[in-house]
PDB file of N, CA, C and O in Angstrom:
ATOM      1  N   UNK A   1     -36.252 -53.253  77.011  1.00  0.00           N
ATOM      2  CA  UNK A   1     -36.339 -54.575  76.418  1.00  0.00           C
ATOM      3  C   UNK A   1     -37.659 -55.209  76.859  1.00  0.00           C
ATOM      4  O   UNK A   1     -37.888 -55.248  78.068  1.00  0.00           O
ATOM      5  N   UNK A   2     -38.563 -55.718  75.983  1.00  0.00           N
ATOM      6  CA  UNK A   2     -39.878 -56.379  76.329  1.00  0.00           C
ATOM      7  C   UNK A   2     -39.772 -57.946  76.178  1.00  0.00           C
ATOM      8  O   UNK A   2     -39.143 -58.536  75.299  1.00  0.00           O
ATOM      9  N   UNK A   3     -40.295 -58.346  76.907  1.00  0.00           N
ATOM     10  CA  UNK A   3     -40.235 -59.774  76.699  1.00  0.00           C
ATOM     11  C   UNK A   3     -41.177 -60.125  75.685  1.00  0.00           C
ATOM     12  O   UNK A   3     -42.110 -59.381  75.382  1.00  0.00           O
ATOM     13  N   UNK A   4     -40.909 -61.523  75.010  1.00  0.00           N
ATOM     14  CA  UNK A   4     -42.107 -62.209  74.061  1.00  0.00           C
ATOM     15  C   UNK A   4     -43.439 -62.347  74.597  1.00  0.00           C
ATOM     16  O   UNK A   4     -43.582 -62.682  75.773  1.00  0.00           O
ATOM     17  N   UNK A   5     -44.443 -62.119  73.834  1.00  0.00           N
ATOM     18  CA  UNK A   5     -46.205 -62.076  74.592  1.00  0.00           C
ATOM     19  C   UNK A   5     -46.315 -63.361  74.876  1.00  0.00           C
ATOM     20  O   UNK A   5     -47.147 -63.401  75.782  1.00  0.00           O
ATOM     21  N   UNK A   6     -45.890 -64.668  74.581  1.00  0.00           N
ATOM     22  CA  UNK A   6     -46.286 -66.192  75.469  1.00  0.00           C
ATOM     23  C   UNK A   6     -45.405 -65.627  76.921  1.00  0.00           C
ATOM     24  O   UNK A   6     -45.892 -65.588  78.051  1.00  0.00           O
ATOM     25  N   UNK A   7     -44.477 -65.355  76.670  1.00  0.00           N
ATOM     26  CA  UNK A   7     -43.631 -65.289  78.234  1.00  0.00           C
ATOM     27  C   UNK A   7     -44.136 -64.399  78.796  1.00  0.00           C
ATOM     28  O   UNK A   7     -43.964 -64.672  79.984  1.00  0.00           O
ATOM     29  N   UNK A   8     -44.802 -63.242  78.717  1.00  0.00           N
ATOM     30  CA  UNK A   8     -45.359 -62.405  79.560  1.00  0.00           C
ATOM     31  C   UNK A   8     -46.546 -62.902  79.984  1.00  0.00           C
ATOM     32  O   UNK A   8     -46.810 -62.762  81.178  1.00  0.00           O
ATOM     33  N   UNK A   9     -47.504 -63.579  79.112  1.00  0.00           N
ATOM     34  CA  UNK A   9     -48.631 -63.884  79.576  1.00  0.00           C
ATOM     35  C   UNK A   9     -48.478 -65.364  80.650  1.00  0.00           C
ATOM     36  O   UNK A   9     -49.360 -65.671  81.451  1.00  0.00           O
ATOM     37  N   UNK A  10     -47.265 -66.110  80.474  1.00  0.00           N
ATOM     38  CA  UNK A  10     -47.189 -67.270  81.847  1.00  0.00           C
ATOM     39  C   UNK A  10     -46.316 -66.280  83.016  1.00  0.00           C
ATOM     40  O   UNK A  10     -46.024 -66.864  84.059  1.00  0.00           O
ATOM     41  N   UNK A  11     -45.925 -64.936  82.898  1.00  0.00           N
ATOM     42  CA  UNK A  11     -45.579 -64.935  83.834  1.00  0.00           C
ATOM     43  C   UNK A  11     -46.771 -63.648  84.476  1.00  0.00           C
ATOM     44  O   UNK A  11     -46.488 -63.278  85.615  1.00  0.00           O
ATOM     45  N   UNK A  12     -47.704 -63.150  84.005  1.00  0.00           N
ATOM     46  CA  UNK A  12     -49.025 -62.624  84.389  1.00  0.00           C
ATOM     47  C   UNK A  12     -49.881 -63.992  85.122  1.00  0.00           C
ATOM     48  O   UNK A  12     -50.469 -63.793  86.185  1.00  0.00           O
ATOM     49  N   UNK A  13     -49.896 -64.862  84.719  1.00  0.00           N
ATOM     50  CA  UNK A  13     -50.533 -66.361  85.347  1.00  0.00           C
ATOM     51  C   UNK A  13     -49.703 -66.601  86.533  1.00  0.00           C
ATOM     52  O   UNK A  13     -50.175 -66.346  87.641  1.00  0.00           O
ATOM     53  N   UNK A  14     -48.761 -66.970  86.437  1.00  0.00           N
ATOM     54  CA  UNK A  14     -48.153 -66.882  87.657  1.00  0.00           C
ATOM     55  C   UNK A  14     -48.166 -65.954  88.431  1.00  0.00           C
ATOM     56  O   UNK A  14     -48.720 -66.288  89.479  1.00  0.00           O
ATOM     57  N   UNK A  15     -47.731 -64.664  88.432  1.00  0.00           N
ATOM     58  CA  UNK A  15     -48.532 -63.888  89.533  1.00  0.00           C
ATOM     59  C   UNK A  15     -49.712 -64.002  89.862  1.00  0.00           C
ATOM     60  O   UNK A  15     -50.055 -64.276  91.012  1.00  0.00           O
ATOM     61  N   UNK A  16     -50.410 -63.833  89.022  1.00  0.00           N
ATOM     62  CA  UNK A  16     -52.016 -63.891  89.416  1.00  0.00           C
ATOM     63  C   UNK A  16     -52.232 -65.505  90.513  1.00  0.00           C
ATOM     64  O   UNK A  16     -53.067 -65.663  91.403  1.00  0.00           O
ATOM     65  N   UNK A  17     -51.473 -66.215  90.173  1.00  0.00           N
ATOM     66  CA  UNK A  17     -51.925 -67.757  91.079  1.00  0.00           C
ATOM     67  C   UNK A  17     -50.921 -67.404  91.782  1.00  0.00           C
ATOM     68  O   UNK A  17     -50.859 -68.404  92.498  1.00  0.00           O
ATOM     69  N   UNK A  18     -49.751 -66.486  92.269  1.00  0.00           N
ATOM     70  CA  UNK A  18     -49.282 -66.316  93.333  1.00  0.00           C
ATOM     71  C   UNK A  18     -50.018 -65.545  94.560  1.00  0.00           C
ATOM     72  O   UNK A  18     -50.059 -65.755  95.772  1.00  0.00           O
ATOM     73  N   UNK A  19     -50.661 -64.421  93.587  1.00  0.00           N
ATOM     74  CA  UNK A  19     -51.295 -63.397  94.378  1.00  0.00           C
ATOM     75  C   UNK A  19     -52.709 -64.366  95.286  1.00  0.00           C
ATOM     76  O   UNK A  19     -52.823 -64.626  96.484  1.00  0.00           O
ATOM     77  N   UNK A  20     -53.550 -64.678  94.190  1.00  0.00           N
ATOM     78  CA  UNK A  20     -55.194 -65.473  94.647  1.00  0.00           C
ATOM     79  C   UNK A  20     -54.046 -66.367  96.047  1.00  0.00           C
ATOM     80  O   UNK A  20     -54.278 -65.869  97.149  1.00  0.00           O
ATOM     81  N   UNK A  21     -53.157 -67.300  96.087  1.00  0.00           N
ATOM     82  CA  UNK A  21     -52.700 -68.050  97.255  1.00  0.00           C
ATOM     83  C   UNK A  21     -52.437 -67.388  97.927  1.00  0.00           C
ATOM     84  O   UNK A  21     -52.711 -67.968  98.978  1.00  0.00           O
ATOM     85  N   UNK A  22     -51.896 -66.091  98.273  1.00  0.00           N
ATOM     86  CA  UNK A  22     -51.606 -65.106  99.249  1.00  0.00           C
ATOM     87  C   UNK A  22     -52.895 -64.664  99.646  1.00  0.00           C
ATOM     88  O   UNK A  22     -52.861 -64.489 100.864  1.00  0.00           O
ATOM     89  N   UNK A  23     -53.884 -64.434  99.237  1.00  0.00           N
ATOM     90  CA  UNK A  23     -55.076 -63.549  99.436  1.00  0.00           C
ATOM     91  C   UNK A  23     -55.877 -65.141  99.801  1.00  0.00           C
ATOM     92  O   UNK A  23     -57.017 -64.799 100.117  1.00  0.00           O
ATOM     93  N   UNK A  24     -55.826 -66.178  99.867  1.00  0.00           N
ATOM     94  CA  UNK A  24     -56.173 -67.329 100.457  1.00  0.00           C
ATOM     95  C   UNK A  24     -56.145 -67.686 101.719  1.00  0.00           C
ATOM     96  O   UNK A  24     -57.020 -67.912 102.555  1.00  0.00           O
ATOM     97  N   UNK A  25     -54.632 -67.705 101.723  1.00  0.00           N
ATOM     98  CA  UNK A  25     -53.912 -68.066 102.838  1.00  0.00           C
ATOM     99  C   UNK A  25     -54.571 -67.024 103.941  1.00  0.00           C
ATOM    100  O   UNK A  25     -55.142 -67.439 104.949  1.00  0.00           O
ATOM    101  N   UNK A  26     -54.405 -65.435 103.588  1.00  0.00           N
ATOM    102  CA  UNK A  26     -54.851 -64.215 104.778  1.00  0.00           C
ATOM    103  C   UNK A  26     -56.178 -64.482 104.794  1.00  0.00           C
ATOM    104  O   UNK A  26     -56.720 -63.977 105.777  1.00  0.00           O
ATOM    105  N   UNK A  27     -56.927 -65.095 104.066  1.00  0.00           N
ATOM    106  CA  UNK A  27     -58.319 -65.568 104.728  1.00  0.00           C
ATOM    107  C   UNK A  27     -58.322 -66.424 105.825  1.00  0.00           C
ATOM    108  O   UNK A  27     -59.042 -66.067 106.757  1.00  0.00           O
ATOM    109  N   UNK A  28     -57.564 -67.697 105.983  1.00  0.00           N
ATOM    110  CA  UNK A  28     -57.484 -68.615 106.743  1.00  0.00           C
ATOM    111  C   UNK A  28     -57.551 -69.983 105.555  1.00  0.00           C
ATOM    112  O   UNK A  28     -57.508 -71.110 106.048  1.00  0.00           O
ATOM    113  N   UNK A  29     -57.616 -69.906 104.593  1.00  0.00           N
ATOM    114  CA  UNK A  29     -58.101 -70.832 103.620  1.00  0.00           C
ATOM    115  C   UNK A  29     -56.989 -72.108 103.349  1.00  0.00           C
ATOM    116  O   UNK A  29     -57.099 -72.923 102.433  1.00  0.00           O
ATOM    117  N   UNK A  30     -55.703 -72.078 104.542  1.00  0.00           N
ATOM    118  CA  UNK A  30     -54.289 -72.819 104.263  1.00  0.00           C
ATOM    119  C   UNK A  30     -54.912 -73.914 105.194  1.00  0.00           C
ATOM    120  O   UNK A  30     -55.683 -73.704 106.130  1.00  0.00           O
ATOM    121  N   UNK A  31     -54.344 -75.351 104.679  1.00  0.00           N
ATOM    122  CA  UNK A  31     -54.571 -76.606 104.843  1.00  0.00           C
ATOM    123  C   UNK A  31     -54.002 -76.733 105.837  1.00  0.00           C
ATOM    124  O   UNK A  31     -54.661 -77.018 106.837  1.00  0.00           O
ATOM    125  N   UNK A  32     -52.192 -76.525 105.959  1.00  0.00           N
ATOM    126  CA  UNK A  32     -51.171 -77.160 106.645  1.00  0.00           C
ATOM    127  C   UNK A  32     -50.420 -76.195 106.466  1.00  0.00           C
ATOM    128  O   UNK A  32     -50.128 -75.870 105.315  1.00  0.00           O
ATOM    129  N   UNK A  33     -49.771 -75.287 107.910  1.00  0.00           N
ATOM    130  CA  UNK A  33     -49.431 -73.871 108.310  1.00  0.00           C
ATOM    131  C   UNK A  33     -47.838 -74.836 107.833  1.00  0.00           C
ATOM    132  O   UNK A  33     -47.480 -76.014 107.833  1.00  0.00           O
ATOM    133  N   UNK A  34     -47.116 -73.184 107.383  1.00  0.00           N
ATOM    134  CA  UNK A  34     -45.508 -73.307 106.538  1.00  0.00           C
ATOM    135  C   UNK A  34     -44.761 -74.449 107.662  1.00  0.00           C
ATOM    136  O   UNK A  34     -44.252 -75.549 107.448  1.00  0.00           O
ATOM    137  N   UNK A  35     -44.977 -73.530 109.147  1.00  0.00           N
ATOM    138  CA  UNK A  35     -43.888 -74.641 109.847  1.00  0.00           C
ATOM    139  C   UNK A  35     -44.245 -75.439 109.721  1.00  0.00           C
ATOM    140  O   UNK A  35     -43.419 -75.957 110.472  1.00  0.00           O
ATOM    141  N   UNK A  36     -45.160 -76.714 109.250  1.00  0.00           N
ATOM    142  CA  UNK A  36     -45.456 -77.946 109.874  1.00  0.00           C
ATOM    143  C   UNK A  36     -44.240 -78.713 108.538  1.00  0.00           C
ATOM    144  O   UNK A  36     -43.454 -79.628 108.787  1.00  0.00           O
ATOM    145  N   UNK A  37     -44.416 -77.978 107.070  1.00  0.00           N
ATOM    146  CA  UNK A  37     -43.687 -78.102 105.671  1.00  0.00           C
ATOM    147  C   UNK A  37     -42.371 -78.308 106.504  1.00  0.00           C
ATOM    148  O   UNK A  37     -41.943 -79.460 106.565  1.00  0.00           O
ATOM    149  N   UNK A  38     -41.582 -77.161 107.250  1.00  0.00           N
ATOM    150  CA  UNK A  38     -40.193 -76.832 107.667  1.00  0.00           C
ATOM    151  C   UNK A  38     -40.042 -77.992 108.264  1.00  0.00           C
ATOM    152  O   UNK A  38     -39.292 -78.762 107.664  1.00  0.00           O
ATOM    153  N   UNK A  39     -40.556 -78.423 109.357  1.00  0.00           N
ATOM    154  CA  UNK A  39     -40.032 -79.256 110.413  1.00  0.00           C
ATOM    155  C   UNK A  39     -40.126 -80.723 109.761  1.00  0.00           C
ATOM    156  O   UNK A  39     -39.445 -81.598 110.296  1.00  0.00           O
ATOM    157  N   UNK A  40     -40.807 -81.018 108.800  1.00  0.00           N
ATOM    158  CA  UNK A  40     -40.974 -82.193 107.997  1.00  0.00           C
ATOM    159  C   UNK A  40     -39.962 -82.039 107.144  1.00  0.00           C
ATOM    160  O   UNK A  40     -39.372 -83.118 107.101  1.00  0.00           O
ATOM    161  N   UNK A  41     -39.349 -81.099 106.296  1.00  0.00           N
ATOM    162  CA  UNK A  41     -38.229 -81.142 105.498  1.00  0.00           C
ATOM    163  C   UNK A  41     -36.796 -81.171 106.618  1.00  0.00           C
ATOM    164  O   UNK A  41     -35.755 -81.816 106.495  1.00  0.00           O
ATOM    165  N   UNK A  42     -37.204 -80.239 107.683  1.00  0.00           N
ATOM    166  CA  UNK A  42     -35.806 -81.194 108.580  1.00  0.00           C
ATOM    167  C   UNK A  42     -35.293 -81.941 109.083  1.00  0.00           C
ATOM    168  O   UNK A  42     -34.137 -81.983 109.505  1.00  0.00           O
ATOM    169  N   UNK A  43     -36.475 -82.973 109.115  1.00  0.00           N
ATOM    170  CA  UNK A  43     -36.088 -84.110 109.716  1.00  0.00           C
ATOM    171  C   UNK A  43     -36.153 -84.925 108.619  1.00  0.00           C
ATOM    172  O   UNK A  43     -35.726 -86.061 108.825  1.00  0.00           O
ATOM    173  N   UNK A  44     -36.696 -84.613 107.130  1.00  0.00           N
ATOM    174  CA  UNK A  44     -36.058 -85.459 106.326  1.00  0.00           C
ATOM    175  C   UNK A  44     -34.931 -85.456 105.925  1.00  0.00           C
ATOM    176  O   UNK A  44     -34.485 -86.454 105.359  1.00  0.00           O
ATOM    177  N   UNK A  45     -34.034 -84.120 106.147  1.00  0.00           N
ATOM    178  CA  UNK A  45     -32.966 -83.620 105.791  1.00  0.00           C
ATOM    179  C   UNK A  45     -31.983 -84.469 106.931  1.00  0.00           C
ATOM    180  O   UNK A  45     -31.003 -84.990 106.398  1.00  0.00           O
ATOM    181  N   UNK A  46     -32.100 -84.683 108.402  1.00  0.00           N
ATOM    182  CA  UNK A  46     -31.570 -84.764 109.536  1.00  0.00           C
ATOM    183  C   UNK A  46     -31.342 -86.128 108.961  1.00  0.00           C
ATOM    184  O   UNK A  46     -30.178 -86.367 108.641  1.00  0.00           O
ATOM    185  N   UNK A  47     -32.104 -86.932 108.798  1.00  0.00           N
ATOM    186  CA  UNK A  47     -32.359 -88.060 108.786  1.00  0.00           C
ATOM    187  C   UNK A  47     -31.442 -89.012 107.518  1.00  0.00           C
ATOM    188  O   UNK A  47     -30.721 -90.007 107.592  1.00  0.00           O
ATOM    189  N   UNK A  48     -31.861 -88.196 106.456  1.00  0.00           N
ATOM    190  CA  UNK A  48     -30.701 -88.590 105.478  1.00  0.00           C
ATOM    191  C   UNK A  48     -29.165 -88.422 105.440  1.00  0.00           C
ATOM    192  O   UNK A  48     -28.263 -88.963 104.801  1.00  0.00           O
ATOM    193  N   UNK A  49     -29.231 -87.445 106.390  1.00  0.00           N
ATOM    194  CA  UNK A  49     -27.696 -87.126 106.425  1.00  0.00           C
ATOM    195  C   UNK A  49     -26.939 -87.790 107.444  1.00  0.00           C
ATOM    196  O   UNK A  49     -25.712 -87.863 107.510  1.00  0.00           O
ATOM    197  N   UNK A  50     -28.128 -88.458 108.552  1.00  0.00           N
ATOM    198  CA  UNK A  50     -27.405 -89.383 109.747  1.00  0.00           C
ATOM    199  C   UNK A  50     -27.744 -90.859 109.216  1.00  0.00           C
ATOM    200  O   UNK A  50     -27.881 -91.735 110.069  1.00  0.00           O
ATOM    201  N   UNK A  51     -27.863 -91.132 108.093  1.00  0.00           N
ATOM    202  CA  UNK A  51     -28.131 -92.373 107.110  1.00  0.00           C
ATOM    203  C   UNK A  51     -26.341 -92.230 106.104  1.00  0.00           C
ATOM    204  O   UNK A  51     -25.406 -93.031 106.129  1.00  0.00           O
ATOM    205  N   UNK A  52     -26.429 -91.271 105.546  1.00  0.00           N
ATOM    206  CA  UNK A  52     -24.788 -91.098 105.257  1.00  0.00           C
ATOM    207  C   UNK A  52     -24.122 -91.330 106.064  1.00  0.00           C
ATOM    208  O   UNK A  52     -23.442 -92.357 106.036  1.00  0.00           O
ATOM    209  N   UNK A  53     -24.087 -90.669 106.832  1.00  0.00           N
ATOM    210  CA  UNK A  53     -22.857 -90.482 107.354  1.00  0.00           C
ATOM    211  C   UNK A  53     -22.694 -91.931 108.516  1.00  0.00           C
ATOM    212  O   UNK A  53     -21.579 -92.224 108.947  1.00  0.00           O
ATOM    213  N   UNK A  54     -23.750 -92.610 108.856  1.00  0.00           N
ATOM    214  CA  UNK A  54     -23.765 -93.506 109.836  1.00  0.00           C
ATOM    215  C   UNK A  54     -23.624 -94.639 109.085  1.00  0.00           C
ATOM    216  O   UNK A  54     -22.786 -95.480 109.411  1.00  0.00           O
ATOM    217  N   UNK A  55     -24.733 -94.867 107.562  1.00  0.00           N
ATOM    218  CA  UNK A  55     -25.133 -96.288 106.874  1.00  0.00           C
ATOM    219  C   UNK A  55     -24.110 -97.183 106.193  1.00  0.00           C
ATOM    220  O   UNK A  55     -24.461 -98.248 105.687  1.00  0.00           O
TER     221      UNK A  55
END
């Protein structure tokens, strides 16, 4: 089964801008390293949920 040529060609774009950010990143070329993302989504996570459950 082949997919339709618009859907193959956004999902050739998307790899390709997945791949170039991977081959970025192993340069050193990343702004703000994954954990700093993690620990900011857990304490937004922490935070909302001790707002439930407390507010």
């Amino acid at each position: 089964m082949t997919r339709p040529e618009h859907e193959q060609n956004r999902f050739d774009r998307r790899r390709e801008r997945i791949v170039a950010e991977v081959q970025a990143n192993r340069r050193g070329e990343y702004r703000v390293p994954t954990w700093v993302y993690a620990t900011i989504l857990g304490v937004i996570v922490v935070a909302w949920t001790l707002f439930v459950i407390f507010g």
